[in-house]
N, C-alpha and C positions, 0 to 999 in steps of 0.2 A: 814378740810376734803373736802370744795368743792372746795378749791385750788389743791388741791393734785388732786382731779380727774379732774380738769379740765386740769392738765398737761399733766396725765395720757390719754386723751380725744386727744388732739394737738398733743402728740407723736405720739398717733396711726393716728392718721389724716394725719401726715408728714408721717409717713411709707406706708400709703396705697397711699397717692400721688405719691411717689417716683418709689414704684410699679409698679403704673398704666404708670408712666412715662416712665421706663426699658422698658414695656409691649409695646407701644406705638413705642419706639425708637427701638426697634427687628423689630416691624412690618414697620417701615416706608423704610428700604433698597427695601425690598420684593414691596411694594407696589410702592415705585419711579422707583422700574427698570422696573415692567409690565406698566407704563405709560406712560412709553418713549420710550420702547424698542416693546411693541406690538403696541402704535397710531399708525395709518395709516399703518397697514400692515394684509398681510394675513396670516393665518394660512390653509396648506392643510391638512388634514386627511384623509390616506389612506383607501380603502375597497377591502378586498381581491376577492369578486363576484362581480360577474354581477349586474346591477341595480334594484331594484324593489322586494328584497328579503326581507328575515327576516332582517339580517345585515345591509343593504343599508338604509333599512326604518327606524330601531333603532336608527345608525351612525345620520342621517339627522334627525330626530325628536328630541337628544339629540344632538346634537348639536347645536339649536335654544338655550337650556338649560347653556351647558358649556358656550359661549359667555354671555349670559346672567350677569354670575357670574366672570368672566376673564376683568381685569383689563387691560385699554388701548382699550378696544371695537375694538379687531381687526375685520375682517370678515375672512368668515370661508370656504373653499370650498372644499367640497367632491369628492375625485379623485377614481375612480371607477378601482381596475388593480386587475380583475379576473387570475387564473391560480392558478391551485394545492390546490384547496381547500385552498388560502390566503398565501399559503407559498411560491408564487410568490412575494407578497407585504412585506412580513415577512423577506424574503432574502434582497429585494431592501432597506427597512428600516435596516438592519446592514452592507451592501455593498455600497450602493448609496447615501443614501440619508444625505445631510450635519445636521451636530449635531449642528442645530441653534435654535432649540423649534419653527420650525416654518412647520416642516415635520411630524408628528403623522400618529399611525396604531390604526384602531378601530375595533374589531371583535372578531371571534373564534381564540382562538390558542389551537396550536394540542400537547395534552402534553402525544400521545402515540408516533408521531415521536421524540422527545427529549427522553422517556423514552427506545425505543428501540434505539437508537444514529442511527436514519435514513440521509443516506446522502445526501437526499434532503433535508434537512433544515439545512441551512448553517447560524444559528444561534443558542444563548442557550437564551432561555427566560428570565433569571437571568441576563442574561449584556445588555437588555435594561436597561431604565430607567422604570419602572413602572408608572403609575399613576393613576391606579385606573381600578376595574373594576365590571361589577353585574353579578349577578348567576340568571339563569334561568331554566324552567323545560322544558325538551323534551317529546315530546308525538309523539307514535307511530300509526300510521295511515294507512288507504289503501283504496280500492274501495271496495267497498260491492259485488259487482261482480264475486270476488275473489273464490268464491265458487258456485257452482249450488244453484240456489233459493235465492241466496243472505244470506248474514250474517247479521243475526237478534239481534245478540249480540256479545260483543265480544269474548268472550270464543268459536265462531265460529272459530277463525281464524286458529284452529288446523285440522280443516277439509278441508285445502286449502293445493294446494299443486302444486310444481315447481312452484310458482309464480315469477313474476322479480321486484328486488327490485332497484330501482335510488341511484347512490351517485356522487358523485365530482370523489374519487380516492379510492383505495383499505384501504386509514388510514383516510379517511374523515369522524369523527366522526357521523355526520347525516347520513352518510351511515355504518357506523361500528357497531354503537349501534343499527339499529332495526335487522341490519344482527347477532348480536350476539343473542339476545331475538328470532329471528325465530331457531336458533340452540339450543338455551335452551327448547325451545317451541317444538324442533322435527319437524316443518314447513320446509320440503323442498325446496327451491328457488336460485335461480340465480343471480347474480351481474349484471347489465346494468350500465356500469362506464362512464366517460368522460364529464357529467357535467356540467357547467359553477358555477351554485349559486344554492341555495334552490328553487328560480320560475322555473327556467328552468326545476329541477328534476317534478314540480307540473305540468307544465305544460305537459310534458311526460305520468303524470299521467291520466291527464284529456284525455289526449289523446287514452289511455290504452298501451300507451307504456311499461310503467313498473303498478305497481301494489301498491306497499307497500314504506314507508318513514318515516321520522321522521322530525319533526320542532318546533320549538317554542309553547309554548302555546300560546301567541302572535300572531302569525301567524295562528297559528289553528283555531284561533277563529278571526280573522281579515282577513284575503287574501284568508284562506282558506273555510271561515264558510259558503259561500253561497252552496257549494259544498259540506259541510256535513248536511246543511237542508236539500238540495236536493236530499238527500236518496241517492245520489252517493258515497258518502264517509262516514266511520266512525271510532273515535276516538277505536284503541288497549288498549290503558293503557299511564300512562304516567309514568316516571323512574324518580325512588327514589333510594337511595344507604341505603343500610340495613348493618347495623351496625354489629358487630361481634355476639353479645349476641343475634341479631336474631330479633332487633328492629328496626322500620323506621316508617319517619313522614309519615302520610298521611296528601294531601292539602285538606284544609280546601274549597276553592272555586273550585275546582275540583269535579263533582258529576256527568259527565257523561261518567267518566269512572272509572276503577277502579286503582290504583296501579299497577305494574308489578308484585312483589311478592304477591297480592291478587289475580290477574288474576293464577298466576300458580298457587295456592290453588285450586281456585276454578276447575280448570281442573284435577290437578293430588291430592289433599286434601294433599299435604305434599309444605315442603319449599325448593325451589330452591335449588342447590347443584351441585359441579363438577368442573373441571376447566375453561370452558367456563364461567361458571357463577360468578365465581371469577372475573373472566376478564373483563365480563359486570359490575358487580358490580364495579369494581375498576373505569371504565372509567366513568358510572354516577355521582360518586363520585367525580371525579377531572374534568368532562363536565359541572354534576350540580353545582357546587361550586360555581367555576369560569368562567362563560361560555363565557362572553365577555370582553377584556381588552383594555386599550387605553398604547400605549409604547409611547416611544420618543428615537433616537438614540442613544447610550453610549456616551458617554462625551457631552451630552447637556449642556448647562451653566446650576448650580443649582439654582440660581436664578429663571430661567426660566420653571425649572423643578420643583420647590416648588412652583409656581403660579398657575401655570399647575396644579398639586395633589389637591392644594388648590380652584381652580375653577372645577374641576371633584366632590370633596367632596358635593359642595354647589350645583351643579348641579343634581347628583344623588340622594340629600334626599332632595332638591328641592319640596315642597307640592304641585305646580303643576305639574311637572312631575311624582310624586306619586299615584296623583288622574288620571291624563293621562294615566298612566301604568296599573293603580286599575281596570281604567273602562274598558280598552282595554282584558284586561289577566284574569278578576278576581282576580287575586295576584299579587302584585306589584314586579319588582325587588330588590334583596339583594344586598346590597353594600358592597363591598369587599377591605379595604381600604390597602396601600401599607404595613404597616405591616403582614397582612394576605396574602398578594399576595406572598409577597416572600417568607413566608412559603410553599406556596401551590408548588411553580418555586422548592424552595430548597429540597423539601417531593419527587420531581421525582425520586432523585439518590437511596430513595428507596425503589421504587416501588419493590414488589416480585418475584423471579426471576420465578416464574414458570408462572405469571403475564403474565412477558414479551414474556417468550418462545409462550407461548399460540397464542400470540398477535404477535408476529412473523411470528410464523408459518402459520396461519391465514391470514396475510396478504401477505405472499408470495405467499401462492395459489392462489393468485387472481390479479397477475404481470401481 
């Protein structure tokens, strides 16, 4: 009997060797070709804004991250090519730029121009390469000034009225989503378009150029926060996506403001409803999901494209960049790995047509 198991013992000892060896010998392609093929070289990563924004500071502080974990230690350098709310860079990466794994896009992408087939983006999100991306929450904001005597809270902000709201373009979600919540809200206000990045709409703001915006809670509470101590600003709500049955998360480090669908309660004591709000709700839905994504051109070597996924993974739940994000935002970002991306890329075709019309029509008024 203690022969027998000890043979029983060796077989399994040989099969788990063997295993580990299969396991091993998969990984060492992957790993010979990032050692050779990134040493001594650079990698760019596109940013569709201007410098000094939500994006640009994400892109570049996550990127110290992905190197970090990317095989071959290339370096890394951030090319900054504002225009169209990034679907100037979004174009250049499926027209321009050579499919070497060595050209990357890091940012927002606009999955209301893909969902209405807009012919300024002369791309489909589905024929990059994906590689990973995290979800964040938008919070909506404005100056306190907004109204006579200041807005004391936010359920003020229905007592304001033609204010002017910043965005990049008429489909530039930061500008889309606080423009659909002042029409659900009944807030009358105006479009002030042309843009560069998210700073430039704030700095507008500080200015009193425009009024009202939307950004990261990152940013809200980093770039933005000194200007919401200072009684000049204060946080609307921030956009959650409410489920069909009438349910949605509330964030847990979020407490100085409410929800959007709590904020409407509390104004009109009933829940959100109509087609505009359909529309909002749809777009927080596919904004907050997946809010930021990193691509690589179509026919990158897969090689190079499996290192890539594989260094964004390790980058993104990274514990110090978790704790980096935790302390920055209160709530860390959601990681969004490429099986979920390209559900989210393939879920566009279909979106609801009354979705689109809305969304359409919307943003034709404002050409």
């Amino acid at each position: 009997m203690i022969f027998a198991g000890s043979r029983k013992m060796q077989v399994a000892t040989r099969v788990a060797s063997a295993l580990l060896l299969c396991i091993l010998l998969a990984l060492a392609p992957r790993a010979a070709f990032a050692q050779t093929y990134y040493a001594g070289k650079t990698i760019t990563i596109l940013v569709g804004v201007d410098a000094g924004g939500t994006v640009d500071t994400l892109t570049r502080q996550f990127s110290r991250y992905l190197i970090k974990h990317l095989a071959g230690s290339p370096s890394i350098a951030v090319q900054n090519m504002p225009g169209g709310a990034a679907i100037v860079a979004t174009n250049y990466l499926a027209e321009r730029a050579k499919p070497d794994g060595l050209t990357l896009l890091f940012g927002p992408w606009d999955p209301l121009l893909q969902a209405t087939h807009a012919t300024s983006l002369r791309a489909r999100y589905d024929q990059f390469e994906y590689l990973g991306g995290v979800g964040d929450i938008r919070v909506l904001y404005g100056r306190t000034d907004i109204i006579p005597g200041g807005m004391k809270k936010p359920a003020d902000i229905v007592k304001a009225d033609g204010i002017a709201l910043g965005a990049l373009n008429a489909s530039d979600y930061s500008g889309i989503l606080p423009h659909l919540a002042l029409n659900v809200l009944g807030v009358r206000h105006r479009y002030v378009l042309g843009y560069r990045g998210g700073a430039d709409v704030f700095l507008a703001l500080q200015r009193n150029e425009v009024q009202f915006h939307s950004t990261a809670i990152s940013t809200f509470r980093g770039r933005n926060g000194a200007f919401i101590k200072s009684g000049e600003g204060i946080g609307v709500a921030y956009l959650t996506p409410v489920r069909p049955d009438g349910a949605f998360d509330r964030v847990a480090g979020i407490d100085d403001m409410p929800a959007f669908p709590d904020l409407y309660r509390q104004i009109f004591s009933r829940a959100p409803e109509g087609a505009t709000w359909d529309a909002l709700n749809w777009l927080t839905q596919e904004a907050g999901e997946l809010t930021y994504a990193m691509f690589a051109p179509a026919g990158s070597p897969q090689a190079a494209v499996s290192e890539l996924r594989a260094a964004f993974t390790q980058a993104a739940n990274d514990p110090e960049f978790l704790q980096q994000t935790r302390e920055t935002n209160g709530v860390p970002y959601s990681y969004v790995d490429s099986g979920k991306g390209a559900a989210i890329f393939g879920g566009l075709a279909s979106t609801p047509a009354a979705v689109i019309e809305t969304l359409q029509n919307d943003i034709a008024s404002y050409k």
